[in-house]
FILOFI-15568 format. One record per atom (N, C-alpha, C): residue in one letter; x, y, z. Coordinates in steps of 0.05 Angstrom, whole numbers, padded with zeros to 5 digits, always signed. Layout:
<nutors>
AXYZ/...
</nutors>
This chain:
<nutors>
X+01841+01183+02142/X+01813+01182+02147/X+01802+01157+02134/X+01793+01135+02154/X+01780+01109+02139/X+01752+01112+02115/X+01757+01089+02102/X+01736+01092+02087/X+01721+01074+02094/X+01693+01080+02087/X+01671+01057+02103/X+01659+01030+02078/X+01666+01011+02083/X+01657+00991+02060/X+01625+00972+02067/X+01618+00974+02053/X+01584+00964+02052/X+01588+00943+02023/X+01572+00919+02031/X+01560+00901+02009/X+01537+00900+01997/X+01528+00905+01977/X+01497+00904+01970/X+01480+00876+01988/X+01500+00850+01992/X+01492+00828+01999/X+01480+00835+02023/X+01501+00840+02042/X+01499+00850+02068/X+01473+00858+02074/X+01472+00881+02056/X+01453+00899+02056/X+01426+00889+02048/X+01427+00878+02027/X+01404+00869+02031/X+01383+00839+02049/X+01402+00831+02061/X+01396+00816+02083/X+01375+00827+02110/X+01384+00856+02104/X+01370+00870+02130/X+01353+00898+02120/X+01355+00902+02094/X+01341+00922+02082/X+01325+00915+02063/X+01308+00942+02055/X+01293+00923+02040/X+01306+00947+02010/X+01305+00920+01979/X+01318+00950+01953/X+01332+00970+01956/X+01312+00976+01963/X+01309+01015+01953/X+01336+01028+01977/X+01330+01015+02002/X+01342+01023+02027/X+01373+01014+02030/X+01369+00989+02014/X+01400+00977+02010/X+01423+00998+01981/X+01408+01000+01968/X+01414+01021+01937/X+01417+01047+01957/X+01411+01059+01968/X+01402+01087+01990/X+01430+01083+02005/X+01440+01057+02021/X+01454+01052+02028/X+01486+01056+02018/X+01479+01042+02000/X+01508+01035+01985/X+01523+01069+01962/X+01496+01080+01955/X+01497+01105+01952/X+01515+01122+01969/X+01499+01121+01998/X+01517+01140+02014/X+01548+01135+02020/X+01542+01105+02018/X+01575+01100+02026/X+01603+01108+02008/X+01590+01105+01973/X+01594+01112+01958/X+01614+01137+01961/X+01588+01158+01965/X+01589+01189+01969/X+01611+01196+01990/X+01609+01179+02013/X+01625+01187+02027/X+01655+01176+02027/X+01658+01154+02019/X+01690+01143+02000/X+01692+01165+01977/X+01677+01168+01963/X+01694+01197+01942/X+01696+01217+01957/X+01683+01224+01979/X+01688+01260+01999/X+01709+01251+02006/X+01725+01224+02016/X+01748+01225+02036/X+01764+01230+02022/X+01764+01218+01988/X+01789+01215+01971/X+01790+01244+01962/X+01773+01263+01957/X+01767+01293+01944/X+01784+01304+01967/X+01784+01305+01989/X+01795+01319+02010/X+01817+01328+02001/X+01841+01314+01996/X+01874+01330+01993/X+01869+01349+01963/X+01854+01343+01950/X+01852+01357+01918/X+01827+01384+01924/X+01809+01373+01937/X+01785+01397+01931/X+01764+01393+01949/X+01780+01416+01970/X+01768+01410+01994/X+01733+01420+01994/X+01730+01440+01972/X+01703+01448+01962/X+01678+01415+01956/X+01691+01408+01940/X+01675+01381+01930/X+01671+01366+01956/X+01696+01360+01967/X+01701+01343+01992/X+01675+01349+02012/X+01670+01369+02014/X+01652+01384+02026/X+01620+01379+02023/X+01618+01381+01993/X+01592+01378+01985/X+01583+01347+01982/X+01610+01338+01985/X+01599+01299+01978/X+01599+01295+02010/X+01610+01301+02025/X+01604+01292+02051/X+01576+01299+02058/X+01568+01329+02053/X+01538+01330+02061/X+01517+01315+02048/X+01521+01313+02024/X+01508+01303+02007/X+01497+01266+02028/X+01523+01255+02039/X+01536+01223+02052/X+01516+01236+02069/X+01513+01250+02087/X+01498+01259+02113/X+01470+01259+02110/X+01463+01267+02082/X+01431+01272+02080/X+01423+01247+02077/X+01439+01229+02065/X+01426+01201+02052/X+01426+01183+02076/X+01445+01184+02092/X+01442+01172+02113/X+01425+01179+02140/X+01430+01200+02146/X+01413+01204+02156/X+01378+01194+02156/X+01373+01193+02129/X+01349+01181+02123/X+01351+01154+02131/X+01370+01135+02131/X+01368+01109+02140/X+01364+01093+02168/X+01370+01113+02190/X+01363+01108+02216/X+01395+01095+02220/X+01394+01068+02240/X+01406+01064+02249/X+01424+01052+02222/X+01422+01045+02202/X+01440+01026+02183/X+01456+01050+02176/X+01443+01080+02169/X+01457+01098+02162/X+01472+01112+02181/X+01471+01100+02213/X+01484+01116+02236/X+01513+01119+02234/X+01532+01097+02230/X+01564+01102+02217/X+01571+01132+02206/X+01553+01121+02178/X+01563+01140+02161/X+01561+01173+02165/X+01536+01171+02183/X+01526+01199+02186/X+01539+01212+02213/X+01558+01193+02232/X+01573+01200+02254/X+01596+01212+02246/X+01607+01199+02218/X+01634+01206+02212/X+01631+01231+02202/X+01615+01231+02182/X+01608+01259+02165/X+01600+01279+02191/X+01594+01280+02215/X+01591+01301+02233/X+01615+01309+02246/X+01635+01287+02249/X+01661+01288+02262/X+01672+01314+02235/X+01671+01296+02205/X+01697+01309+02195/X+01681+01336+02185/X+01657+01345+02179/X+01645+01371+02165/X+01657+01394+02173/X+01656+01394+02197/X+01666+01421+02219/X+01689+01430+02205/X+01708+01410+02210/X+01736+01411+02206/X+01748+01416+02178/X+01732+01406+02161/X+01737+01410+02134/X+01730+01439+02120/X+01705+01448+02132/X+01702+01478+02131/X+01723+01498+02132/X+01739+01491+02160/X+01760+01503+02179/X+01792+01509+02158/X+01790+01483+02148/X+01818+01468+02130/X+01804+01489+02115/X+01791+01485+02097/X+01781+01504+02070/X+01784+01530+02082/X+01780+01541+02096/X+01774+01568+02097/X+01796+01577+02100/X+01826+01562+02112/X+01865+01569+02118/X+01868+01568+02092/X+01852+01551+02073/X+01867+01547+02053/X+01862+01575+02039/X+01840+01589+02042/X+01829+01611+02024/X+01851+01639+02034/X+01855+01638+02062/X+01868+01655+02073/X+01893+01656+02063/X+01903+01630+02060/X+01931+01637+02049/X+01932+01643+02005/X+01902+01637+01997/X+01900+01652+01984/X+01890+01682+01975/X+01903+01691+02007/X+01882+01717+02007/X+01852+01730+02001/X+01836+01702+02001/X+01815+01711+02002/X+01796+01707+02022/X+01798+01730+02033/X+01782+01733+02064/X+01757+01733+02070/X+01751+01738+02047/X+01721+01734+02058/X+01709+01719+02048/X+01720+01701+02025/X+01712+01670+02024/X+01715+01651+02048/X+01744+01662+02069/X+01750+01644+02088/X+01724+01648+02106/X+01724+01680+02115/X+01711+01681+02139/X+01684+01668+02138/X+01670+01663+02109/X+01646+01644+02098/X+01648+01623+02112/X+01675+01612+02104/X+01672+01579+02112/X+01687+01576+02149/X+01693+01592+02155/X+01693+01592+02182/X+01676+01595+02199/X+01644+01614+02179/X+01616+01622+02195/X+01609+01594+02196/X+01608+01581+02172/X+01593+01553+02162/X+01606+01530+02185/X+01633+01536+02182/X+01640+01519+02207/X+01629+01512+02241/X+01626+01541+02250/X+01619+01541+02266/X+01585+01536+02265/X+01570+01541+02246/X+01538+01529+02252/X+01537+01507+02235/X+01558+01485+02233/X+01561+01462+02233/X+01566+01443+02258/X+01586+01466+02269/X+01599+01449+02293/X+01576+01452+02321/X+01560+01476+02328/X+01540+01482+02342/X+01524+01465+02336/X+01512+01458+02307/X+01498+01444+02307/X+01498+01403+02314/X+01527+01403+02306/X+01541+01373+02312/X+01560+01373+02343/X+01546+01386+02363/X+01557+01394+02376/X+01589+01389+02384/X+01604+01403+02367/X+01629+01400+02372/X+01643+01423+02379/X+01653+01423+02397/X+01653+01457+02420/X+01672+01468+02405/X+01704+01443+02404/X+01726+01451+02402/X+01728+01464+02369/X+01721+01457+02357/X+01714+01468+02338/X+01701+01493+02329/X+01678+01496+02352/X+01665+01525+02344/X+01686+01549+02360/X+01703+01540+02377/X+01714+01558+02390/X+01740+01560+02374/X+01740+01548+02357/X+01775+01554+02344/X+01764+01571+02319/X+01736+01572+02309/X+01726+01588+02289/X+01727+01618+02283/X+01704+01609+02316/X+01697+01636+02331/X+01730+01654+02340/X+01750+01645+02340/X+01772+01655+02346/X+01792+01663+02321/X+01781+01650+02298/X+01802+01654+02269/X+01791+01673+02256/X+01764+01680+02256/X+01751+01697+02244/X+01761+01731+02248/X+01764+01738+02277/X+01775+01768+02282/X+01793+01767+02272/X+01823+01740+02282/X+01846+01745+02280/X+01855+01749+02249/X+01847+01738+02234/X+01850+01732+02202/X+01837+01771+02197/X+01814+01773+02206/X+01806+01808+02191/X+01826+01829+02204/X+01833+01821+02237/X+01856+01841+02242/X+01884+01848+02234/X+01891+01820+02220/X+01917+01816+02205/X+01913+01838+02182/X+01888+01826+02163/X+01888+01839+02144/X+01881+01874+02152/X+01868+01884+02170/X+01862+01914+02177/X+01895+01931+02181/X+01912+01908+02200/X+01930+01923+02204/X+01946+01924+02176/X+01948+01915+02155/X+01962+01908+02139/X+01960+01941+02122/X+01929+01941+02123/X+01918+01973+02113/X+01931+01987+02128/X+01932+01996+02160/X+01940+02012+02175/X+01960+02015+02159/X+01981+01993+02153/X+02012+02000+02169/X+02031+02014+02134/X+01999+02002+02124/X+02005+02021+02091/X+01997+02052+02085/X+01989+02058+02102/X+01966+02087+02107/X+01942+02084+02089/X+01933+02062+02087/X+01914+02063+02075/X+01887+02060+02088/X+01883+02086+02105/X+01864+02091+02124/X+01844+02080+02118/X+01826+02083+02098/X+01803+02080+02097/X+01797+02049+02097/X+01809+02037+02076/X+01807+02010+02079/X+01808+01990+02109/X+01834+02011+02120/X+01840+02000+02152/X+01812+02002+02173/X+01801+02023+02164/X+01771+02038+02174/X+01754+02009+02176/X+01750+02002+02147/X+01734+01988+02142/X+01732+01958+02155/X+01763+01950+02145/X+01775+01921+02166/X+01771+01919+02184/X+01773+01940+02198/X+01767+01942+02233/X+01743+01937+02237/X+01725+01941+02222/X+01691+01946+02234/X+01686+01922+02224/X+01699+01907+02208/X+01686+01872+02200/X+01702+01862+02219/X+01729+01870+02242/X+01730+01848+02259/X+01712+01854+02280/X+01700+01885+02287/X+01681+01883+02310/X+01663+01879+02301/X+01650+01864+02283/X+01620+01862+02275/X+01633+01827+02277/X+01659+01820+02281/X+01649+01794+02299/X+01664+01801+02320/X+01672+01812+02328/X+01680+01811+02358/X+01679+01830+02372/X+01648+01847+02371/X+01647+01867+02391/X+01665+01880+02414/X+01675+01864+02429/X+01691+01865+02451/X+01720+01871+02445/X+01723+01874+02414/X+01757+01870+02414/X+01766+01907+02418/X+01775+01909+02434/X+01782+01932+02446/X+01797+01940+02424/X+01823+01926+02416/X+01840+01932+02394/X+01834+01936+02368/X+01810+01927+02359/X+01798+01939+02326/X+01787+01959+02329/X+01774+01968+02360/X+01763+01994+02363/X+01789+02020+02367/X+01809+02021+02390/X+01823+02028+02384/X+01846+02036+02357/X+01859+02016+02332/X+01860+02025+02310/X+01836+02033+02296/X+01816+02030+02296/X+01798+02049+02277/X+01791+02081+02290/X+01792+02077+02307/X+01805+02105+02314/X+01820+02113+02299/X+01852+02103+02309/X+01866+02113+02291/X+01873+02123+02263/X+01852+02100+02253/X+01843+02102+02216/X+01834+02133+02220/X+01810+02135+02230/X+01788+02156+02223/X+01799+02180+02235/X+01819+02185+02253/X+01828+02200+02253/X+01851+02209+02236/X+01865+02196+02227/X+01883+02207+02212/X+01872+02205+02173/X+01847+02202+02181/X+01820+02213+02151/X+01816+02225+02163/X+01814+02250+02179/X+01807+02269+02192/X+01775+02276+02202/X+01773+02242+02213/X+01745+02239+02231/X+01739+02242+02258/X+01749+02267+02265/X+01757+02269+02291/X+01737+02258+02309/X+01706+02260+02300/X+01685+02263+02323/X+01678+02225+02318/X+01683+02215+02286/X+01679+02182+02295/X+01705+02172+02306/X+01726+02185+02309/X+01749+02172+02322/X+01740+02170+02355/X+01739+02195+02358/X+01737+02196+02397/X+01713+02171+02402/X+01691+02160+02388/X+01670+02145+02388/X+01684+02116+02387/X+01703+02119+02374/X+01715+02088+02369/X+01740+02086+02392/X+01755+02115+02399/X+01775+02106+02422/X+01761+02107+02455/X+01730+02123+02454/X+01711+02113+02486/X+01708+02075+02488/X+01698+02074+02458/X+01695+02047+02458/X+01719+02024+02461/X+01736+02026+02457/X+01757+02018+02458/X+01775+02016+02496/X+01763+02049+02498/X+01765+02048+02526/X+01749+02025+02550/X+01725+02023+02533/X+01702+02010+02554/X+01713+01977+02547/X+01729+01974+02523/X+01739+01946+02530/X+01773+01939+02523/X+01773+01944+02552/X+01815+01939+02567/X+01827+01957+02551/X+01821+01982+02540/X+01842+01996+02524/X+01846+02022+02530/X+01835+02022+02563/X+01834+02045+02570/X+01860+02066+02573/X+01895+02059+02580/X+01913+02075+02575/X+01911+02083+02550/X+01917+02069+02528/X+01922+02073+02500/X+01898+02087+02492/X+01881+02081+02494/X+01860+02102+02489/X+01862+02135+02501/X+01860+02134+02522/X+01877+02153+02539/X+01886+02183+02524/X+01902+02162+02508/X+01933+02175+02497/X+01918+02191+02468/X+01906+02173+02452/X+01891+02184+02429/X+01883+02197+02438/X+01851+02207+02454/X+01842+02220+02458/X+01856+02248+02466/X+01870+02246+02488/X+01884+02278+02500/X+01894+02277+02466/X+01907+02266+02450/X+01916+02272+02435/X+01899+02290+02408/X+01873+02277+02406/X+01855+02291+02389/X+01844+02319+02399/X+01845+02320+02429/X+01838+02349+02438/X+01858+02367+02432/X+01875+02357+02435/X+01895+02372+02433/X+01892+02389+02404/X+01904+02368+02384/X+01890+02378+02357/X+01872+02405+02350/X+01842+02395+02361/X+01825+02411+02362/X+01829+02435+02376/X+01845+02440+02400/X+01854+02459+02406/X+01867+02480+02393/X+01894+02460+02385/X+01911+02481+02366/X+01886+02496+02337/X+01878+02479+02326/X+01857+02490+02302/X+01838+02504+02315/X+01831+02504+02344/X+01811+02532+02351/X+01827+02557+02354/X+01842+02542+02367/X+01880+02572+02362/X+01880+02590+02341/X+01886+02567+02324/X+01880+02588+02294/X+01867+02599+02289/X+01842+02589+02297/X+01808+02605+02283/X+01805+02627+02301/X+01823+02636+02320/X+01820+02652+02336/X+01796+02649+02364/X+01793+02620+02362/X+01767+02620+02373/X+01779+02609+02411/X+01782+02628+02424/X+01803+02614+02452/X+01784+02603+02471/X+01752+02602+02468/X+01738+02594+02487/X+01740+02567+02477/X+01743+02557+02444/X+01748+02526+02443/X+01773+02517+02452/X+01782+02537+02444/X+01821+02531+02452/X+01814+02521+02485/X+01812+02535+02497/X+01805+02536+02518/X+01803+02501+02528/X+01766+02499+02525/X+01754+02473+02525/X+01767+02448+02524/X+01773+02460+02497/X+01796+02426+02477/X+01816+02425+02499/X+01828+02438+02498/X+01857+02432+02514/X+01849+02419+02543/X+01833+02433+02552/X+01822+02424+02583/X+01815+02398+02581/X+01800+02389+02562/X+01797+02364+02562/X+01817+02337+02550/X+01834+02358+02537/X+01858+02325+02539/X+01860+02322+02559/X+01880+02344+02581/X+01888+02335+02598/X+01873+02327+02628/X+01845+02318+02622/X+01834+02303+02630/X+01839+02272+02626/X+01842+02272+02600/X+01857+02242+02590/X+01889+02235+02595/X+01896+02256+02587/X+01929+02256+02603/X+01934+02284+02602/X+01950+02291+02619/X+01961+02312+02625/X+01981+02320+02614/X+01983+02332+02596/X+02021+02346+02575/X+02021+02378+02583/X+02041+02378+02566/X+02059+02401+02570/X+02039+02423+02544/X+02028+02411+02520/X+02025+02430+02502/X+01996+02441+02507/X+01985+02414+02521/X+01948+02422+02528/X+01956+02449+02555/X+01968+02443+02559/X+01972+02461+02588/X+01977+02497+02579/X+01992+02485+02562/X+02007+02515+02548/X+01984+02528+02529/X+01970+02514+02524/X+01940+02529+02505/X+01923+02531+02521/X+01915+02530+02551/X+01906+02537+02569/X+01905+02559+02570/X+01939+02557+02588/X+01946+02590+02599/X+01936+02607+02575/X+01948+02606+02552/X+01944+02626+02537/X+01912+02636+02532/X+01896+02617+02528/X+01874+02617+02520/X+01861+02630+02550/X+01862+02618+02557/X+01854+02633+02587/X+01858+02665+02601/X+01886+02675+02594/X+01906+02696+02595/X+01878+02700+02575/X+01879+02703+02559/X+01860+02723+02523/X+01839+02728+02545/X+01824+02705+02553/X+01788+02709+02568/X+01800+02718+02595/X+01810+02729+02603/X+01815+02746+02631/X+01809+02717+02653/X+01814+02695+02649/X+01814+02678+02659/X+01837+02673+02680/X+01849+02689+02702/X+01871+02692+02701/X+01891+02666+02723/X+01870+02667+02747/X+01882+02643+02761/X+01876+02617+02741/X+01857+02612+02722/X+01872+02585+02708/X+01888+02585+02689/X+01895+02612+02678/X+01920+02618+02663/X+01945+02611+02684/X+01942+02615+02707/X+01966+02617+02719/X+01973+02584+02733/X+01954+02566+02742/X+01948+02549+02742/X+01964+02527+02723/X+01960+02536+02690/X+01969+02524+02667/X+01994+02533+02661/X+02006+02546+02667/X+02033+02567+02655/X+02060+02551+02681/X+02048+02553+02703/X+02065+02532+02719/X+02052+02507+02715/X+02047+02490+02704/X+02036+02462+02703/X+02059+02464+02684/X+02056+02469+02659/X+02068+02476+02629/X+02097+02472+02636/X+02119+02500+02662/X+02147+02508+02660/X+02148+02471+02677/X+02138+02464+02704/X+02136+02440+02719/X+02145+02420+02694/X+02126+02411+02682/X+02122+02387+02654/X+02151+02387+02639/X+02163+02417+02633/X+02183+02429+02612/X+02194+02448+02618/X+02219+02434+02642/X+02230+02465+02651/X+02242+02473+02631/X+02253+02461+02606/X+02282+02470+02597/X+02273+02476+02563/X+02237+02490+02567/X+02224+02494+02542/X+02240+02516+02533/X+02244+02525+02515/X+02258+02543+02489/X+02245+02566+02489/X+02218+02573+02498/X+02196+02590+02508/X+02196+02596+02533/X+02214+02584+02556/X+02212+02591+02585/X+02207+02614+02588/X+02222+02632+02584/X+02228+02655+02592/X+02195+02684+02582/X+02187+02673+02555/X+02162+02679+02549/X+02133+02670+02573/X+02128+02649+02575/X+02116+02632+02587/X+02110+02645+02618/X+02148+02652+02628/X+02141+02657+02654/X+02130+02690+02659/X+02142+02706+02629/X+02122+02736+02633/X+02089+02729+02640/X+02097+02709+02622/X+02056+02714+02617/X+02050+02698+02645/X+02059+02687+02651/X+02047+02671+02685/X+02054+02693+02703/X+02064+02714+02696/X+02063+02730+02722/X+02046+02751+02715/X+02043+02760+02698/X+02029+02765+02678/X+01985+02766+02693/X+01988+02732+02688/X+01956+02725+02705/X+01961+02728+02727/X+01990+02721+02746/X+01981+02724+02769/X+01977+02757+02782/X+01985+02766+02766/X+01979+02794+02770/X+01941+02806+02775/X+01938+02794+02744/X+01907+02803+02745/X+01907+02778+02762/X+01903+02757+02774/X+01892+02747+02793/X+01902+02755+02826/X+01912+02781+02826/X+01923+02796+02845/X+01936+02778+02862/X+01958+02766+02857/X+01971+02754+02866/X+02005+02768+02864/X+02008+02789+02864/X+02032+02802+02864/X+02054+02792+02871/X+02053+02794+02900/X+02083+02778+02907/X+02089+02757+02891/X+02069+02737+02883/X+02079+02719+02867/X+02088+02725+02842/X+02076+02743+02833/X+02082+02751+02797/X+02118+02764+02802/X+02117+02782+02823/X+02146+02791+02830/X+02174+02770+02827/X+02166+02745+02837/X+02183+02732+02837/X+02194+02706+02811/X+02175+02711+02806/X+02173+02701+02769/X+02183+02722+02750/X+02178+02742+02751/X+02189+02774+02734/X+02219+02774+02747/X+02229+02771+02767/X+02254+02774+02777/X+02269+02745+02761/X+02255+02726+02762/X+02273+02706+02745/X+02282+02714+02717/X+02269+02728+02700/X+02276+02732+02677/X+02278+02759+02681/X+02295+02775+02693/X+02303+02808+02697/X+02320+02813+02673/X+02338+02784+02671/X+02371+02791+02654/X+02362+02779+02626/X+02335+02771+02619/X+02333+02755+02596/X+02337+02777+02568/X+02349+02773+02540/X+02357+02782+02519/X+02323+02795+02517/X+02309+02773+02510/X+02284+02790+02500/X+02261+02799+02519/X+02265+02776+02543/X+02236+02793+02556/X+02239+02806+02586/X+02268+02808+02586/X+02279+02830+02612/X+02266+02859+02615/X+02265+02869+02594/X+02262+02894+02597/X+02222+02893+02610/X+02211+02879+02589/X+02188+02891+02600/X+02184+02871+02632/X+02203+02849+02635/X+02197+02846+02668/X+02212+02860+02685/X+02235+02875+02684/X+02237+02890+02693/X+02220+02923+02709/X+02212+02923+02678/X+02185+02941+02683/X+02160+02934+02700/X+02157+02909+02700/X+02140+02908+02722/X+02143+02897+02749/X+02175+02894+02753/X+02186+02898+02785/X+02182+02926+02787/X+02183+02943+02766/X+02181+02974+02778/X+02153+02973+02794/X+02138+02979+02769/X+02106+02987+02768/X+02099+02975+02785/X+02099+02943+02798/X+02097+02930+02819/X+02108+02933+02851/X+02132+02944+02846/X+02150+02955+02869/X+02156+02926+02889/X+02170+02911+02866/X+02177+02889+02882/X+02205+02892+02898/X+02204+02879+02920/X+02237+02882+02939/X+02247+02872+02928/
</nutors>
């Protein structure tokens, strides 16, 4: 980076004192910013602006100096703020990467505001996932929401903070952060969370005995994706509320998804089971005849080829 040389002589040939001293000042300022640069890019910083204000005041005698100092300010911000990063301090960087960029907007230098505007998420997502991948949810929570508070649109900080807040057991700000996530390009993977948090909620309305949530929850994963376990808390839940064609509905979705479930043979009582109360007999007949010879649930399907009077 050149240094700019000025003579008082020079100078005062075409200035008048004060303007020539004003002069030789800035140039000064800005030969010590160039040499501060490799040692302290902070100082470097402040003597360049310092070169900018003085010249600036001079019009055209101070135009050099005040061109260069617009070229290198941007950039020096940028340098400082990698340097902070690789001292792990991030939010000193992301400072001098803001500063960068309403330097470079202001000195209109594009390439610069767009490499800013681009280091700023990437540098907070490094650090968010770093939380994630430690389980240190909350902090990961937090990282995430300082890269969308600069990058709205980043589908992927919305998506893992989901995942933070759900696994802090924030179920209702998770689904808020994996819609959002959805609405930008993350719509499979989002997808997948979601059926996945219904699901959740399902099983825990299971427990509470509560099957009209069971119910709900489950219905609505597999709105998001379709499984084998949302399906199977259906039937059941459904089967409880005399719900019986969508018990039966779910109980073959469920054996379909997992023929070779460990539960088959349970599964298929209870699906013949609804299709019964959904007076669908012949069909329940032929589901009860599959498991006739089963160890545990032969006997009572047996019993209802009787009671049924299936051929």
């Amino acid at each position: 980076m050149k240094k700019i040389f000025v003579t008082l002589m020079v100078a005062l040939c075409t200035l008048g004192i004060a303007a020539a001293q004003d002069l030789e000042k800035a140039t000064e300022l800005y030969n010590n910013a160039v040499a501060a640069i490799d040692n302290n890019k902070a100082e470097a910083i402040s003597l360049f602006e310092q070169a900018l204000d003085m010249a600036g005041k001079l019009g055209d005698e101070g135009a050099e100096i005040a061109t260069q100092c617009k070229s290198i300010i941007p950039k020096l911000y940028i340098s400082h703020g990698k340097e902070l990063v690789n001292e792990k301090n991030l939010d000193g960087a992301v400072d001098q990467f803001k500063k960068a960029i309403e330097k470079a907007e202001a000195f209109g230098d594009a390439e610069v505001t767009e490499e800013a505007k681009a280091l700023i998420p990437q540098i907070l997502m490094a650090d968010a996932n770093q939380a994630l991948n430690a389980k240190d949810y909350a902090a990961a929570a937090e990282g995430y929401q300082k890269v969308i508070d600069a990058d709205p649109a980043n589908g992927q900080a919305h998506l893992r903070k989901g995942q933070a807040l759900a696994a802090l057991g924030k179920a209702e700000d998770a689904i808020k952060s994996f819609e959002l996530a959805s609405e930008n390009g993350q719509e499979e993977a989002a997808a997948k969370q979601l059926s996945n948090i219904y699901v959740k909620k399902a099983v825990a309305c299971q427990k509470a005995k509560d099957m009209k949530g069971a119910l709900e929850n489950a219905q609505k994963s597999t709105q998001y994706v379709d499984n084998a376990n949302a399906e199977k808390i259906i039937g059941i839940s459904a089967l409880s509320l005399k719900q019986n064609k969508v018990a039966a509905e779910a109980f073959e979705a469920y054996l379909s998804m997992n023929p070779n479930a460990s539960d088959k043979a349970q599964i298929t009582y209870q699906l013949g089971t609804a299709l019964v109360g959904a007076g669908d007999n012949a069909k329940a007949c032929g589901y009860f005849k599959q498991i006739a010879q089963d160890a545990k649930w032969g006997e009572a399907a047996r019993y209802q080829i009787t009671t049924l009077k299936c051929n």
